[in-house]
C-alpha positions as CSV (number, residue, x, y, z in Angstrom):
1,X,0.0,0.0,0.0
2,X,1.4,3.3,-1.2
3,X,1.2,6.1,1.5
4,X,-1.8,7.8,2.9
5,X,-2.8,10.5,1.2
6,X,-4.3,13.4,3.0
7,X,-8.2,14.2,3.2
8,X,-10.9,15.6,4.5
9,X,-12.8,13.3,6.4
10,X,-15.5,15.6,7.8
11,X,-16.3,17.0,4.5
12,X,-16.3,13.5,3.0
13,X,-18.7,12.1,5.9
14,X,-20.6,15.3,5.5
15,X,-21.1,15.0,1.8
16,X,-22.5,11.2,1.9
17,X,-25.0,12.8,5.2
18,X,-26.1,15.1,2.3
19,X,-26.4,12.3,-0.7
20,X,-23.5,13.1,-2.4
21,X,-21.1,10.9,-4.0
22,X,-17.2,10.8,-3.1
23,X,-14.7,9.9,-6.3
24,X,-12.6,7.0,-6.3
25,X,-9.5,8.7,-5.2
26,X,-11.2,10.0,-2.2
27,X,-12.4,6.2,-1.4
28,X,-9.1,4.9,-2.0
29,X,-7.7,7.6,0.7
30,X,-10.4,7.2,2.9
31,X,-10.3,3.2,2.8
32,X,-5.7,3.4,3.0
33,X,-6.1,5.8,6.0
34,X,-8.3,3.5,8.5
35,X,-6.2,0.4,7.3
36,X,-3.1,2.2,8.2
37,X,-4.7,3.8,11.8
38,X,-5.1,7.2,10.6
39,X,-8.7,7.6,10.6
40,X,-10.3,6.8,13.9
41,X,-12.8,4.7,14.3
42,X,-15.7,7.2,15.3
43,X,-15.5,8.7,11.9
44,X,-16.0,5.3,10.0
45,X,-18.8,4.8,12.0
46,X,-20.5,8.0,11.2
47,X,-19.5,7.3,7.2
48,X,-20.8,3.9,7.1
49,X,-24.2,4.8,8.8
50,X,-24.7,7.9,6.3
51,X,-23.8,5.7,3.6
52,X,-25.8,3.1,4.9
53,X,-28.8,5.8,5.0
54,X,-27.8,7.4,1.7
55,X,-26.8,4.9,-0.4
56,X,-23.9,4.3,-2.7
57,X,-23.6,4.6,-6.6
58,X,-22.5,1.5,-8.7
59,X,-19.5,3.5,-9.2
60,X,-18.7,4.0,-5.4
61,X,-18.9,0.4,-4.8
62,X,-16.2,-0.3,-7.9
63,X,-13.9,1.9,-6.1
64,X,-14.7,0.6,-2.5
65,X,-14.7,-3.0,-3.3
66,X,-11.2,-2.2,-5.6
67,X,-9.8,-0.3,-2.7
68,X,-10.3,-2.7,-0.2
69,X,-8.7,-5.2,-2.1
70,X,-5.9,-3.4,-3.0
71,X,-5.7,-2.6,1.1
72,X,-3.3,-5.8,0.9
73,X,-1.9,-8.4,-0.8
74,X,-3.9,-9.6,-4.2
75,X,-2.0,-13.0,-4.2
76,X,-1.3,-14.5,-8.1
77,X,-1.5,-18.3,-7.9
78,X,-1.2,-19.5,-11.3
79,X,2.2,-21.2,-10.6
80,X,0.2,-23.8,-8.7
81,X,-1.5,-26.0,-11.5
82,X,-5.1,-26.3,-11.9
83,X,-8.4,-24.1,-11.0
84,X,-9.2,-22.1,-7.5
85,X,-12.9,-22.1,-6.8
86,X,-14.6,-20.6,-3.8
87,X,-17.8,-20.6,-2.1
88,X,-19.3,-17.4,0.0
89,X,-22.3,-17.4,1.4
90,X,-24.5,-14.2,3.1
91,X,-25.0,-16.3,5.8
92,X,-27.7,-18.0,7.7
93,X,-28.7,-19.2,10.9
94,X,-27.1,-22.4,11.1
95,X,-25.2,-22.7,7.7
96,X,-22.2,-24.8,8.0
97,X,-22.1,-25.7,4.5
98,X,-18.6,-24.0,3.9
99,X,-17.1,-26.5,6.7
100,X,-18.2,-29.5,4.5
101,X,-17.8,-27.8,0.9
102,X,-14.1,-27.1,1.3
103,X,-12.7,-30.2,2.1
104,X,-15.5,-32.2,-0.3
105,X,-14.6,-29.9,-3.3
106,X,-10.6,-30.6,-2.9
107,X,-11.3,-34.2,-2.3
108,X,-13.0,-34.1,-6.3
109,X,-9.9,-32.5,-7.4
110,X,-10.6,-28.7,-7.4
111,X,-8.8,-26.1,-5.5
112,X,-10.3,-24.6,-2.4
113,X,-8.5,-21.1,-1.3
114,X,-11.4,-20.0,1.2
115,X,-11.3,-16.6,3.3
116,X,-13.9,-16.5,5.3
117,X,-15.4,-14.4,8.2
118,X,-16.5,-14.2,11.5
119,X,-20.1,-14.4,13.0
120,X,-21.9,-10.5,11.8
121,X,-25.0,-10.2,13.7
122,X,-27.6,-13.0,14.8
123,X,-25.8,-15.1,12.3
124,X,-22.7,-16.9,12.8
125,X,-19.1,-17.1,11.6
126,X,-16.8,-20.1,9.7
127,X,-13.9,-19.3,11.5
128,X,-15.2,-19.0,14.8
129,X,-17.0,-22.9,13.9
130,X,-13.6,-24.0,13.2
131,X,-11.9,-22.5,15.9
132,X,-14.0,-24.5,18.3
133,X,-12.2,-27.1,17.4
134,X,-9.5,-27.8,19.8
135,X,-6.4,-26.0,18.6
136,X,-7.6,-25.2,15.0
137,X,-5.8,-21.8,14.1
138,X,-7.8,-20.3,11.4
139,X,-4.2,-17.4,10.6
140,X,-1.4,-18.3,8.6
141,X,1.5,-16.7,6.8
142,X,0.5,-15.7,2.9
143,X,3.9,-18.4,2.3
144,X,1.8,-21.3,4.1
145,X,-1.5,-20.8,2.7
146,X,0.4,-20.8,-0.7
147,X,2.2,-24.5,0.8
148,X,-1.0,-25.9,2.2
149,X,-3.3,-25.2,-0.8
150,X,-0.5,-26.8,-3.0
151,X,0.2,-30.0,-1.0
152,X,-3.5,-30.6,0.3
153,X,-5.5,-28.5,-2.6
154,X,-7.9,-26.9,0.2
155,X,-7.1,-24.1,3.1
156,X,-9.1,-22.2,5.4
157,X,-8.6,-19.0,7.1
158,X,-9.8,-15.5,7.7
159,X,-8.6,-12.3,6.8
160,X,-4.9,-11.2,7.9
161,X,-3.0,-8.1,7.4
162,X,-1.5,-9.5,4.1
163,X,-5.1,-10.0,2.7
164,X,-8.1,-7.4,2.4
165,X,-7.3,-5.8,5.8
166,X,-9.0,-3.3,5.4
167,X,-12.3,-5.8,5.2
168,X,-10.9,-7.2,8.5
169,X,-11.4,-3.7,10.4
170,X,-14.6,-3.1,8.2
171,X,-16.3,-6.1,9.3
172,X,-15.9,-6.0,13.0
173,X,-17.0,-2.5,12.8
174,X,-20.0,-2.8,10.7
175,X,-20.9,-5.8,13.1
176,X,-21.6,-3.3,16.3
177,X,-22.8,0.1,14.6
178,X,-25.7,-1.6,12.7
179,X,-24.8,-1.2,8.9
180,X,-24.6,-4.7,8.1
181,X,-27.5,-5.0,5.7
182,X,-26.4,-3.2,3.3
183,X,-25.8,-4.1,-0.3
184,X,-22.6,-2.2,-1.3
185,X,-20.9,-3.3,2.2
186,X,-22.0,-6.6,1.8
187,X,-20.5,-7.0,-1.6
188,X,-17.5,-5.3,-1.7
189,X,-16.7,-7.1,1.5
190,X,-17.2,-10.5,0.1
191,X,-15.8,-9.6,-2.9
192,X,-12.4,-7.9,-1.9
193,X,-11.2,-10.6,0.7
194,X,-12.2,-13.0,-2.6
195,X,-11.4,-11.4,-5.5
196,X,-7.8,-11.1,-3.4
197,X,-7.0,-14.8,-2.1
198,X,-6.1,-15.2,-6.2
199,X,-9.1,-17.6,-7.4
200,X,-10.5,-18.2,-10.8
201,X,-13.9,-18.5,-9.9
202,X,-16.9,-17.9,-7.1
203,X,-19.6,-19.9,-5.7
204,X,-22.1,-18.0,-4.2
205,X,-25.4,-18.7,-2.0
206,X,-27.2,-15.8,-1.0
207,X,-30.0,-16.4,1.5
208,X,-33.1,-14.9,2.3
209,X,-35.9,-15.0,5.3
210,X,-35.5,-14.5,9.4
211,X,-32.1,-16.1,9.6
212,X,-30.5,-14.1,6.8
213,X,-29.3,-10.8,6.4
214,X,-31.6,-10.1,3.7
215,X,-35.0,-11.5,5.2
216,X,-36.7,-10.4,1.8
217,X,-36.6,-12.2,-0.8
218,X,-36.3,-9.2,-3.5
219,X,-33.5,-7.5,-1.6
220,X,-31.6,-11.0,-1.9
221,X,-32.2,-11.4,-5.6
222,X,-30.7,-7.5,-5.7
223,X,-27.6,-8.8,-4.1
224,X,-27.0,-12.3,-6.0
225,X,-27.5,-9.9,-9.0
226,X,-24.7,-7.1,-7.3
227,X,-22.3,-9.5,-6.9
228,X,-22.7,-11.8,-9.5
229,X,-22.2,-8.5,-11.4
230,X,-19.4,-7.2,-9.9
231,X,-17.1,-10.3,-10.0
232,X,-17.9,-10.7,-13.5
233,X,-16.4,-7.0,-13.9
234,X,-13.2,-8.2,-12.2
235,X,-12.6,-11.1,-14.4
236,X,-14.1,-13.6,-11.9
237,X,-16.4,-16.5,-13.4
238,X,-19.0,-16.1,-10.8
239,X,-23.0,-17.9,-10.0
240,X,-25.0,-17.3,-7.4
241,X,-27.8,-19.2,-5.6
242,X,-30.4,-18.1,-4.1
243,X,-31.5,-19.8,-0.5
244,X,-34.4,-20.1,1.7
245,X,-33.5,-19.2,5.0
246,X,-36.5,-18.6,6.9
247,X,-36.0,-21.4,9.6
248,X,-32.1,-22.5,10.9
249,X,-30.5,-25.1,8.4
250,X,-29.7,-28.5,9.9
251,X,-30.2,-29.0,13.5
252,X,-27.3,-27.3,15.3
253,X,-27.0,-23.6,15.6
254,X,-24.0,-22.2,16.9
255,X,-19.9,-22.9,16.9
256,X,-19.4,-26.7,17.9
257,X,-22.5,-28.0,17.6
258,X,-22.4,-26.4,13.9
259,X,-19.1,-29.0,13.7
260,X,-20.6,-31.6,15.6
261,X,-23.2,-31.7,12.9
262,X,-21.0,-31.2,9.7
263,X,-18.7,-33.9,11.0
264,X,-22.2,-35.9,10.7
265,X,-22.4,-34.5,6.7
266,X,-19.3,-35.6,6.2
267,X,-19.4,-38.9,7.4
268,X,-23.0,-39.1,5.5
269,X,-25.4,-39.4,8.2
270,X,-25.7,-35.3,8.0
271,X,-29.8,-33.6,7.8
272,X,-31.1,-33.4,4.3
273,X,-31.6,-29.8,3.6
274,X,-27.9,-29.0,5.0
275,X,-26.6,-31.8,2.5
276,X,-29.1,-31.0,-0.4
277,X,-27.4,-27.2,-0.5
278,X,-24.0,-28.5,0.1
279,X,-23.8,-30.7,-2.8
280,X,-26.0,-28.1,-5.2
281,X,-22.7,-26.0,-4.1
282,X,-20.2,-28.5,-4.9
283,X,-21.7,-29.6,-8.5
284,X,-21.7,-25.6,-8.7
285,X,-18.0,-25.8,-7.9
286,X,-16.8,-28.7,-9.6
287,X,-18.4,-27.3,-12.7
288,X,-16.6,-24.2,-12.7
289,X,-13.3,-26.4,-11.5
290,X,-13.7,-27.9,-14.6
291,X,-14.2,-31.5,-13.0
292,X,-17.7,-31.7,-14.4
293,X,-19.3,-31.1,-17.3
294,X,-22.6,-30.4,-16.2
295,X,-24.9,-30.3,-12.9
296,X,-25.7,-33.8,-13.4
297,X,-22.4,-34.9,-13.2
298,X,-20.8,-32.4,-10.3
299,X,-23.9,-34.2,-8.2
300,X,-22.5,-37.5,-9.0
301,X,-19.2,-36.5,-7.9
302,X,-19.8,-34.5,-4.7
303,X,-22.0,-37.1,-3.8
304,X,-19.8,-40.1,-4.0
305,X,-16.8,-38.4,-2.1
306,X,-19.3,-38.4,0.6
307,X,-20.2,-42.4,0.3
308,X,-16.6,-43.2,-0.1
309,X,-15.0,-41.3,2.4
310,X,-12.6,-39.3,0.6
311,X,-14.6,-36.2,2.0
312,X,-13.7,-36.7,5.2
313,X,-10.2,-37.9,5.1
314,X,-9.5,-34.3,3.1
315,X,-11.8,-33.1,6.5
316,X,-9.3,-34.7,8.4
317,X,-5.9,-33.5,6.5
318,X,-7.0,-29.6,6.6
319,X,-8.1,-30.0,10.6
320,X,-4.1,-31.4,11.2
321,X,-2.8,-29.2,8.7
322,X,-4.1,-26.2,10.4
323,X,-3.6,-27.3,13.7
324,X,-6.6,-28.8,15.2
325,X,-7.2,-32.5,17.2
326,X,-8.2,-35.6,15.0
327,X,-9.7,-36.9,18.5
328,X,-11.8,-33.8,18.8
329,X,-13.3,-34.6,15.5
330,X,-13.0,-38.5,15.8
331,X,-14.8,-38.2,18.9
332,X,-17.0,-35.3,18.8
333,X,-19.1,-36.2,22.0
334,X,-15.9,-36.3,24.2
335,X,-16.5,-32.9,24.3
336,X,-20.1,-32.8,25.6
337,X,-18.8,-33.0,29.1
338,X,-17.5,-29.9,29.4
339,X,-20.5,-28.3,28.4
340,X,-23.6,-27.1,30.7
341,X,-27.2,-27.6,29.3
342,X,-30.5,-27.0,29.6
343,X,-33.5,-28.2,27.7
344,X,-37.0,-26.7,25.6
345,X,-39.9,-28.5,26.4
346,X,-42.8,-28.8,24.4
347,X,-45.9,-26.2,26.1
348,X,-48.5,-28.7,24.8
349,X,-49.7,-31.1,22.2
350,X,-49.2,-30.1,18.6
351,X,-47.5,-29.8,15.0
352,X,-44.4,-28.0,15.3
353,X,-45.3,-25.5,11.7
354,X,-42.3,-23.3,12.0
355,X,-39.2,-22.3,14.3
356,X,-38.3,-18.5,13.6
357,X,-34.6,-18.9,12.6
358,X,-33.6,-15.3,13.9
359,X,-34.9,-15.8,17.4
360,X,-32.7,-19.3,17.6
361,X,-30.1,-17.2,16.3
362,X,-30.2,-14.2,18.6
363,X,-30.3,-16.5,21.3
364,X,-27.1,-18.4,20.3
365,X,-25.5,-14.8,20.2
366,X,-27.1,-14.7,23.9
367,X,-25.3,-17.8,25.0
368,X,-22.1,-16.9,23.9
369,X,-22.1,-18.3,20.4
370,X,-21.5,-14.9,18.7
371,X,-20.0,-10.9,19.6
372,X,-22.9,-8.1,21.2
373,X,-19.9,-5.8,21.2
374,X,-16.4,-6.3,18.3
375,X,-14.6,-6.9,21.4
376,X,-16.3,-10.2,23.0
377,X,-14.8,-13.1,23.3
378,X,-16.9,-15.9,21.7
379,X,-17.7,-19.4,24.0
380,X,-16.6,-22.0,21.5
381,X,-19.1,-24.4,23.1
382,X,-22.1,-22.1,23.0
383,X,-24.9,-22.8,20.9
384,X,-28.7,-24.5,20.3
385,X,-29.3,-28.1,19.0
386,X,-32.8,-28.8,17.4
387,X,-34.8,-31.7,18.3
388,X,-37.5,-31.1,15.7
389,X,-38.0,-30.0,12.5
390,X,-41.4,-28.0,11.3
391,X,-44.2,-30.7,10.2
392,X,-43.2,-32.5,13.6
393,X,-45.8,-33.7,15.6
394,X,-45.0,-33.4,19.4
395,X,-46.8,-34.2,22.7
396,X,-46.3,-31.9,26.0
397,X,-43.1,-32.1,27.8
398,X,-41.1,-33.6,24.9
399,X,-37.8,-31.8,24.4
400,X,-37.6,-29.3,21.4
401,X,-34.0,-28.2,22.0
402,X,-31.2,-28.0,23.9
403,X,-29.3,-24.7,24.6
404,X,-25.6,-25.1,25.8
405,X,-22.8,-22.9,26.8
406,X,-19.5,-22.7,29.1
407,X,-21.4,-20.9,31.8
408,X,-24.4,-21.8,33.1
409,X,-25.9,-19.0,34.5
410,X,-26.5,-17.6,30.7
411,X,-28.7,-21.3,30.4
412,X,-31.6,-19.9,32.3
413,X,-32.2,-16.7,30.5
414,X,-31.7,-17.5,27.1
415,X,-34.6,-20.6,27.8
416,X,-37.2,-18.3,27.7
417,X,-35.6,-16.5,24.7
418,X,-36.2,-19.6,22.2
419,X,-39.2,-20.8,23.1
420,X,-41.3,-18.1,21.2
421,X,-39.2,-19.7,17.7
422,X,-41.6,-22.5,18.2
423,X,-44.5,-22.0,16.8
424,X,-47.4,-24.7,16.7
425,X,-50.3,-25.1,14.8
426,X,-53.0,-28.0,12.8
427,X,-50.9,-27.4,8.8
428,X,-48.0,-27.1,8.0
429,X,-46.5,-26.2,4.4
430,X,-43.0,-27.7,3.8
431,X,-41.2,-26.1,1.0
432,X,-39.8,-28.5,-1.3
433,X,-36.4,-27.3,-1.7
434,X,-34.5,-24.5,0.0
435,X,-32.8,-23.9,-3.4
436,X,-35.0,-21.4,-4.8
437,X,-33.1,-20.1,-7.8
438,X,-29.8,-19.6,-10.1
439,X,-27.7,-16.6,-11.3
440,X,-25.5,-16.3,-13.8
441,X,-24.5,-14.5,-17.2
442,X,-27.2,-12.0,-16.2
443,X,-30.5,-13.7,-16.0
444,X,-32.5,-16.2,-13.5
445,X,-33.2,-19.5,-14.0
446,X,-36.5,-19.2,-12.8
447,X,-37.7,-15.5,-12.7
């Protein structure tokens, strides 16, 4: 990064409180100065929440997306053979698929170079998932993420001060100051932590409903649409899917019993609309890997590294490679001991017709599974298992969930926090897929 050059930041925070738009020279200064420490925090704040009020031209969001990937490194990895695909997704209450994609992808042959971030909101975070596992370090050196993706094709970490910092300080900041729903943020933060790590293409799944950022549906199609855009403009082949989010995906919500239950996907006994994502992903990725020459066959694929194994022995070669126990993973239950608990029961007799995803999710935040400030630590065994699934039938007393964390004195108050997610009823419409539709080359599959 070249050296800050000197601006105005009241008059540029002033002209986006008016609705005015700031030239890409005056994003790239604004963006070099608070990665190098020379704008405070404070004044960020105030700029992302007028921005956040005002909006941002397409134009703006070029420059902010190309400035915070410039804020570091933009690593060139052609000198290691064959195609780098990653997967983002908006995130979701519950969604784990990146934990099983990335090491199911590399085991099919494709390259896996995957930044990801930590938990924004009532949603959670890859990298604080994978750091529940014992000893898992989620940083790395630029040189061994170079090794690692060379000698085990797949490697996992978050952002550093090589790579997009400027996303790094972003993304903790939006996370407390409430501008994380915002298109342009959202994109240029995916994209310049991706569009940096030096891949050819980008998997995306954008979610909509309670547990997503975007709960409607329309603002999520916006943002596939912004994204799928924008990495197109910086010579990224990208797709994007669009998700139903409305109740938690899978069973467990929260950090280890997130890996608890993609160590179940892996090892094929994992919940059917976690795995039926996951491998629409992985067929997405394998295609534009170049392994497979159509859905179809990127299906096939994805789905027999599951049924053979190969899956999760690559699951098992990035936890080692990157530090973490193969006993903790072996043995996931070993670690139920050191957890406190308390149960949901059932308030009567009934059909279970829906459990609001961002109530489950708030609560895991509650327990410990996720930041209320940037500054809070996060209790790696915090977090909510499901018992039941919407169309479930259920008699009085029976156990719904179980809420868990390091201390038990959060047990108690968060217990009356989920509860209202449960909501009962005589009908009960299942969709019947979560996949509700496909971007690419500038049209819908279904529109």
């Amino acid at each position: 990064m070249s050296g800050f050059k000197e601006i105005n930041v009241i008059d540029l925070i002033l002209r986006k409180r008016n609705k005015g738009v700031l030239s890409r020279d005056e994003i790239a200064s604004f963006i070099q100065g608070y990665t190098l420490g020379q704008i405070p925090d404070y004044q960020v704040s105030a700029w992302l929440m007028a921005s956040f009020l005002n909006g941002m031209s397409e134009d703006e969001m070029v420059a902010l997306t190309d400035s915070m990937m410039n804020s570091g490194q933009v690593l060139d990895l052609s000198d290691i053979p064959g195609r780098k695909v990653d997967k983002h997704s908006t995130g979701g209450v519950g969604d784990k698929t990146s934990i099983i994609l990335a090491p199911l992808v590399a085991s099919c042959g494709v390259l896996v170079p995957m930044i990801s971030g930590r938990g924004l909101g009532h949603t959670g975070g890859t990298l604080d998932k994978l750091e529940s596992i014992p000893g898992f370090s989620t940083q790395m050196s630029i040189q061994d993420y170079r090794s690692q993706l060379k000698d085990i094709g797949v490697v996992m970490i978050g952002q550093t001060d090589e790579i997009a910092p400027a996303d790094k300080k972003l993304y903790a900041l939006r996370d407390v100051t409430g501008t994380v729903e915002f298109i342009p943020f959202i994109a240029a933060s995916i994209l310049s932590k991706k569009l940096a790590e030096g891949i050819n293409a980008l998997v995306l799944d954008v979610k909509f409903g309670s547990g997503a950022f975007m709960s409607d549906e329309q603002d999520a199609r916006k943002l596939a649409e912004t994204l799928t855009n924008l990495g197109e403009r910086f010579g990224t082949d990208t797709v994007a899917l669009l998700t139903d989010m409305d109740q938690p995906l899978g069973f467990g919500v929260g950090n280890w019993p997130e890996i608890a239950e993609s160590i179940a996907c892996l090892q094929g006994n994992g919940p059917e609309d976690v795995m039926e994502i996951t491998f629409a992903l992985a067929s997405e990725m394998l295609m534009a890997g170049g392994v497979a020459q159509s859905f179809d066959e990127g299906l096939f694929l994805a789905e027999q590294a599951i049924e053979t194994g190969r899956a999760w022995e690559k699951f098992e070669q990035l936890v080692v490679r990157q530090g973490g126990t193969l006993e903790s993973i072996r043995n996931p239950q070993e670690r139920d001991k050191d957890r406190k608990e308390a149960f949901i029961l059932a308030p009567a007799d009934g059909m279970v017709t829906r459990i609001g995803a961002k109530i489950v999710g708030r609560a895991a935040v509650g327990l410990g599974a996720g930041r209320m400030k940037k500054e809070d630590t996060v209790d790696p065994l915090a977090g909510i298992t499901l018992f039941v699934s919407a169309g479930d039938t259920v008699s009085k007393g029976d156990p719904l969930a179980r809420i868990q964390a390091s201390n038990k004195d959060r047990l108690e108050a968060t217990r009356a926090l989920v509860l209202p997610a449960f909501e009962f009823g005589e009908e009960c419409e299942i969709p019947f897929s979560r996949i509700k539709d496909r971007y690419s080359d500038g049209s819908w599959l279904n529109p």
